[in-house]
N, C-alpha and C positions, 0 to 999 in steps of 0.2 A: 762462740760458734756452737758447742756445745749445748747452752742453754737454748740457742735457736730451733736447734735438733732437736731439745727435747721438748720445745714448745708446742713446735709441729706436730709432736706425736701426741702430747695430748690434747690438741685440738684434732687431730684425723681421730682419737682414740673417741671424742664427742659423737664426730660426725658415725663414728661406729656405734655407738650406743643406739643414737637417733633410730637409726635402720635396725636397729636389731630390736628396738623395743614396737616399732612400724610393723616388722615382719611377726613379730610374739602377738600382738592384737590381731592379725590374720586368721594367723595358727589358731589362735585362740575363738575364733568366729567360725573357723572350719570345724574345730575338735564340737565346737559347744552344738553346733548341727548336725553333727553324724552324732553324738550321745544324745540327742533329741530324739532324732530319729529309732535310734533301740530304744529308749524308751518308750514312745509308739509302738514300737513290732514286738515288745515280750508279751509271751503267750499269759493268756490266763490257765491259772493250775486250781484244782480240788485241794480243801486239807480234809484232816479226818473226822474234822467232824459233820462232811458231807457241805459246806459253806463254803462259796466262791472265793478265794481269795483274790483280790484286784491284784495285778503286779503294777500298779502305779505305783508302788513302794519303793519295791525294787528298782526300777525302772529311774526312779528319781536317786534312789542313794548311788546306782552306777553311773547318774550323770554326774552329781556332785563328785565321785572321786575322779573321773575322767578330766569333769573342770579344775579341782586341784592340780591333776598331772598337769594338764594345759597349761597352765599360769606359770606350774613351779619350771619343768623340764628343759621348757623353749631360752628360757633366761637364761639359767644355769649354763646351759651347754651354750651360749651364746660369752656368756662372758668368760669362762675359761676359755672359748679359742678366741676372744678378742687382740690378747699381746702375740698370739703366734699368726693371726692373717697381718696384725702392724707389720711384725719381723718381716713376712714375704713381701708385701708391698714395700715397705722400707727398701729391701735389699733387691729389690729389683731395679729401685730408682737408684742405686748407687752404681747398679751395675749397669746401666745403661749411662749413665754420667760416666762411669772412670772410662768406660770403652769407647766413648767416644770422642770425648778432651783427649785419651791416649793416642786414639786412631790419626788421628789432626796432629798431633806434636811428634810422631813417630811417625808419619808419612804412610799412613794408609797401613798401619798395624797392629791389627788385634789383640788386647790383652786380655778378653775373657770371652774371645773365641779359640778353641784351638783348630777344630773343623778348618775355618778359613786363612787361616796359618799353614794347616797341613797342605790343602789344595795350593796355597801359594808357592810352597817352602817346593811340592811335586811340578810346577812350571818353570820354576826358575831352574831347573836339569834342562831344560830346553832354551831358556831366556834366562839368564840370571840380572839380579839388579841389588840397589846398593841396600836393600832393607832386608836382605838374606837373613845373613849375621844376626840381624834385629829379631827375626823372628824366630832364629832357634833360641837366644837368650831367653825370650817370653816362655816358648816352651820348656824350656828346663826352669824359669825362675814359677811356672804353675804346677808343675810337678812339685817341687821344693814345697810352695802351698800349701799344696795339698796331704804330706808328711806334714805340714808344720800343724793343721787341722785335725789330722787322727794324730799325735803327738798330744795337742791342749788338750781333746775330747777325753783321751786315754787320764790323762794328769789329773781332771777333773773327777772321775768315776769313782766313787767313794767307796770301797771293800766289794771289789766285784759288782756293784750298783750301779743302774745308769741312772743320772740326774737330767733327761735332757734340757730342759731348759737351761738348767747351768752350765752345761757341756756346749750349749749354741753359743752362751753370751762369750763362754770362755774364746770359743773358735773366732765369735766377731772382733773381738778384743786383738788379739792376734791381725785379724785381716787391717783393723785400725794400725794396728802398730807399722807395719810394713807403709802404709798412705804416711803414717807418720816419720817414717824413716825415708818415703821420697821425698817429702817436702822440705826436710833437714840437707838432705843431698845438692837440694836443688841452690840452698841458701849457701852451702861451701863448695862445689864445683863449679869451677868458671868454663871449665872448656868445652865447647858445643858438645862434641859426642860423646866423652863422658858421663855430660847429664844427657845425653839421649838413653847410654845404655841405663843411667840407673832409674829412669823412667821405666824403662823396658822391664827391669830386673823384680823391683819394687812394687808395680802395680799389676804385672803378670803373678807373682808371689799374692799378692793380696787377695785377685781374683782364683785363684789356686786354690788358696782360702772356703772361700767361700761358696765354688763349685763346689768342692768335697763334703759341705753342709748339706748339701741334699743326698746325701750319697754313704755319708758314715752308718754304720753296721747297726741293727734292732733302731732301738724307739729315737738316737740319738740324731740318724739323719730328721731331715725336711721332707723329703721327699720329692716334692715337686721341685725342677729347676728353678733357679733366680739369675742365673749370667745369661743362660742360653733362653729365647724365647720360643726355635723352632718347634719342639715337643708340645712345647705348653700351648700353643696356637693351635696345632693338633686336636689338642684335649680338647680345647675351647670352642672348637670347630664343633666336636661329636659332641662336647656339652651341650651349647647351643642348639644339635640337630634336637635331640634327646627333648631336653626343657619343650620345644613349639611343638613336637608330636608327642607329648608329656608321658613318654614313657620313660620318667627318672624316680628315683630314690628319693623325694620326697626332699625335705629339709637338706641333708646333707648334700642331697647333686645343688641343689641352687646354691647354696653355699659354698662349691666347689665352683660352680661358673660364677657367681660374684668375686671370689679370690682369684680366679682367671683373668677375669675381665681386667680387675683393678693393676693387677700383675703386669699385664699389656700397656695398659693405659699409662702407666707411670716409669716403665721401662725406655718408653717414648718421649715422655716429657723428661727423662732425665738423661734421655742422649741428647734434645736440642737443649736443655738448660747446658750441659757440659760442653758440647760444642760456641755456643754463645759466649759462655762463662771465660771457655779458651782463647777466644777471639779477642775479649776484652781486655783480658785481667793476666792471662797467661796460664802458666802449668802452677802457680797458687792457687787456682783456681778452685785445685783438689782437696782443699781443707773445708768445702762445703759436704761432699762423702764423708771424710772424718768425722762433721759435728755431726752428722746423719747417724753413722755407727756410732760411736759412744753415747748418743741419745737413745737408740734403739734398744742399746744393752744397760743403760739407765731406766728404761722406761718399762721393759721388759721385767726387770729386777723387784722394780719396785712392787707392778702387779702382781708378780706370780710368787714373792717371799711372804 
């Protein structure tokens, strides 16, 4: 399973190249037309000995470095964030898989929402029903989580230094563990509601986990969510406006709504593969997140050591 995960990511890691070296030939027919253009508009100057100097000289050596930046800049900064936009799309696709295999096998209960646990957990004072219990379990086994995420991040930090990439893989590692301790659970508890709670317990912990990844302190978080999508649709919303009335940041904002987009897009397919998956196969289902995460933190490793 493993190897599948990480196969997956270096064929996405392909399809990421493709587009990044698409968008760098762009850049690069833009940048090579605007230093055209100043070339064209430098002024002509005197020198001393009374003799026109042409600035077509000039004009040409600030094209040529401009086309150098072009060429070198767009890459570079394209393949160093290549393994961190994997990670987010990655980890949105698990999170939309574990929360929704969970949501079905727990009776319509959240594991990497708390939001809709909280408004549940505030109806049931007026209605109560039998997934109460369930839902405060999750929230305390996301809290735990999320201690166990500044916990690994902290363990990692080498002499007061943040490592983040290391500090991510460490925390994914962890969020694997706990997937791997439900699945273990599920193989020696026979009794329905026992493996109900360690569903509850276990995969609420895991997504705990990985909330906290966008959220741990300096360079170590993520930043952007990967459990919760509301925000991010948000962003994606203003992104989109921004990008059609192209008042954006240039490389970076597109870059930000194409990790949005993707973010979305496969948060979705990996709540109906997870619901599908649960229908079929059961709550083993959840060893395809596992090979996910230990792909990602394989894949991730390898790029950026």
């Amino acid at each position: 399973m493993t190897l599948i995960g990480y196969s997956f990511l270096r064929s996405w890691d392909s399809c990421l190249g493709s587009l990044s070296c698409a968008r760098g030939v762009a850049v690069q027919r833009r940048r090579t037309r605007a230093s055209a253009e100043a070339a064209v508009n430098v002024p002509v100057r005197e020198d001393h000995s009374g003799r026109k100097a042409a600035a077509g000289f000039l004009g040409s050596e600030l094209m040529r470095r401009l086309l150098a930046r072009s060429m070198r800049e767009p890459f570079r900064s394209r393949l160093r964030s290549r393994p961190a936009m994997s990670m987010f799309v990655v980890l949105s696709a698990v999170a939309g898989f574990v929360d929704a295999a969970c949501f079905l096998a727990l009776s319509k209960v959240f594991t990497a929402h708390v939001t809709g646990n909280l408004a549940a957990l505030a109806s049931a004072l007026v209605k109560p029903d039998e997934t109460t219990a369930l839902r405060v379990a999750v929230i305390v086994a996301f809290a735990g989580g999320g201690v166990c995420a500044v916990v690994a991040a902290r363990i990692i930090t080498i002499d007061g230094r943040a490592a983040p990439m290391r500090a991510r893989r460490a925390v994914i590692l962890v969020e694997a563990a706990w997937l791997a301790l439900l699945l273990a659970s599920q193989a020696v508890l026979s009794d329905g509601t026992w493996a109900r709670y360690a569903v509850a317990l276990c995969a609420g912990a895991a997504m705990g986990c990985q909330s906290a990844l966008s959220k741990l302190p300096g360079e170590l978080g993520m930043g952007t969510p990967t459990t919760v999508m509301t925000s991010n649709f948000s962003a994606w919303t203003i992104a989109l406006v921004e990008r059609m009335t192209r008042r954006h940041d240039g490389d970076r904002h597109d870059r930000t709504l194409v990790q949005l987009s993707l973010q979305l897009l496969l948060f979705v397919a990996g709540a109906a593969a997870g619901a599908l998956g649960l229908h079929r196969f059961g709550i083993a289902v959840l060893g395809v997140p596992l090979a996910l995460l230990l792909g990602v933190v394989l894949f991730c490793g390898r790029r950026h050591d």
